[in-house]
DRENGUKE-88895 format. One record per residue (C-alpha): residue in three letters; x, z, y. Coordinates in nm, 2 decimals. Each point is the difference from the previous one (the first is absolute). Layout:
BEGIN
res, east, up, north
ALA, X, Z, Y
...
//
This chain:
BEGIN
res, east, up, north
UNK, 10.54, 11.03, 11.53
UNK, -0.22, 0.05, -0.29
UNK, -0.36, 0.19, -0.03
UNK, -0.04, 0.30, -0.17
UNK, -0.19, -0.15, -0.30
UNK, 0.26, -0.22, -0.11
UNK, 0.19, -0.01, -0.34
UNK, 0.32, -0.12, -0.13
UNK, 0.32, 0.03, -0.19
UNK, 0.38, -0.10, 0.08
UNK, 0.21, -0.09, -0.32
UNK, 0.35, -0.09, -0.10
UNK, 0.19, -0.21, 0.21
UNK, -0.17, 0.02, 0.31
UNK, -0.36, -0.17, -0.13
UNK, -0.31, 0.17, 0.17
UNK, -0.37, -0.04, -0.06
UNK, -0.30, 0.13, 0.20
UNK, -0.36, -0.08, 0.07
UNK, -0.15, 0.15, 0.35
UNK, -0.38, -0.06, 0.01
UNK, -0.01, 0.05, 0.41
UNK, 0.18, -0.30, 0.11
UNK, -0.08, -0.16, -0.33
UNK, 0.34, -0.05, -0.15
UNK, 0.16, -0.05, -0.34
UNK, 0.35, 0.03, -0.02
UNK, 0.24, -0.09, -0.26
UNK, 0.42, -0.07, 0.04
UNK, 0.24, -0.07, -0.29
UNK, 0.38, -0.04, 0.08
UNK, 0.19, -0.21, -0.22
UNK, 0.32, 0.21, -0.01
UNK, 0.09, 0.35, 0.08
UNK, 0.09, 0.14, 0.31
UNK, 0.34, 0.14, -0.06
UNK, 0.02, 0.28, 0.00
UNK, -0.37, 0.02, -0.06
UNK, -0.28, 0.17, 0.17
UNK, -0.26, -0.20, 0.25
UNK, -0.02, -0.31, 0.07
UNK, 0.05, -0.02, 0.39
UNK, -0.18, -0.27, 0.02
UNK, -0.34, 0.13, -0.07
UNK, -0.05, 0.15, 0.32
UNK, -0.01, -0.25, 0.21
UNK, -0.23, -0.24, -0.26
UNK, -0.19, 0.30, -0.09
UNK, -0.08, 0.08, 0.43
UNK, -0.04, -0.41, 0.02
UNK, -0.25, -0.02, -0.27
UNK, -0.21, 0.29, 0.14
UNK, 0.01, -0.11, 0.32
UNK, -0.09, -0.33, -0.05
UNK, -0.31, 0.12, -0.23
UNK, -0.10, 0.23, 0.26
UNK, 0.02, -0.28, 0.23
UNK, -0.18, -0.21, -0.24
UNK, -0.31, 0.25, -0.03
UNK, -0.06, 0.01, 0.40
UNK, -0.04, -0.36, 0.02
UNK, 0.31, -0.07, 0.18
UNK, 0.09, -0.33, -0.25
UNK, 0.31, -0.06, -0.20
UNK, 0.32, 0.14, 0.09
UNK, 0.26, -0.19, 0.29
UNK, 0.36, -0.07, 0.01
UNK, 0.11, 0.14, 0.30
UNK, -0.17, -0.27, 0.26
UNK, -0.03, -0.24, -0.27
UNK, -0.29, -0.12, -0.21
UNK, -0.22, 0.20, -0.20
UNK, 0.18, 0.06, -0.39
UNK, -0.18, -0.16, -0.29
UNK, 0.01, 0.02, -0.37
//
């Protein structure tokens, strides 16, 4: 999912940070409580794939990301 060149750290509670330079993607996840009983959040997975994907979307031109047959998402 990422490129070999990127970085990161996971901390307490499930919060994960990374940056990956070949889809162009800075990543950064705070939980406010702690899983019980602790470890990763299972969450991240699927934002983490969702954020790459989009940004890798984003690079080949393709536009913003869809909903499912829906309009395009925007900030």
């Amino acid at each position: 999912m990422l490129s070999g060149s990127a970085s990161g750290h996971s901390g307490a509670a499930g919060s994960q940070a990374f940056a990956d330079p070949e889809p162009g993607v800075a990543y950064g996840y705070t939980r406010r409580r702690y899983a019980y009983p602790g470890g990763e959040a299972p969450e991240n997975t699927r934002l983490v794939e969702a954020v790459v994907r989009a940004a890798r979307g984003a690079r080949r031109g393709l536009g913003p990301p869809r909903r499912p047959g829906g309009p395009a998402l925007t900030p």
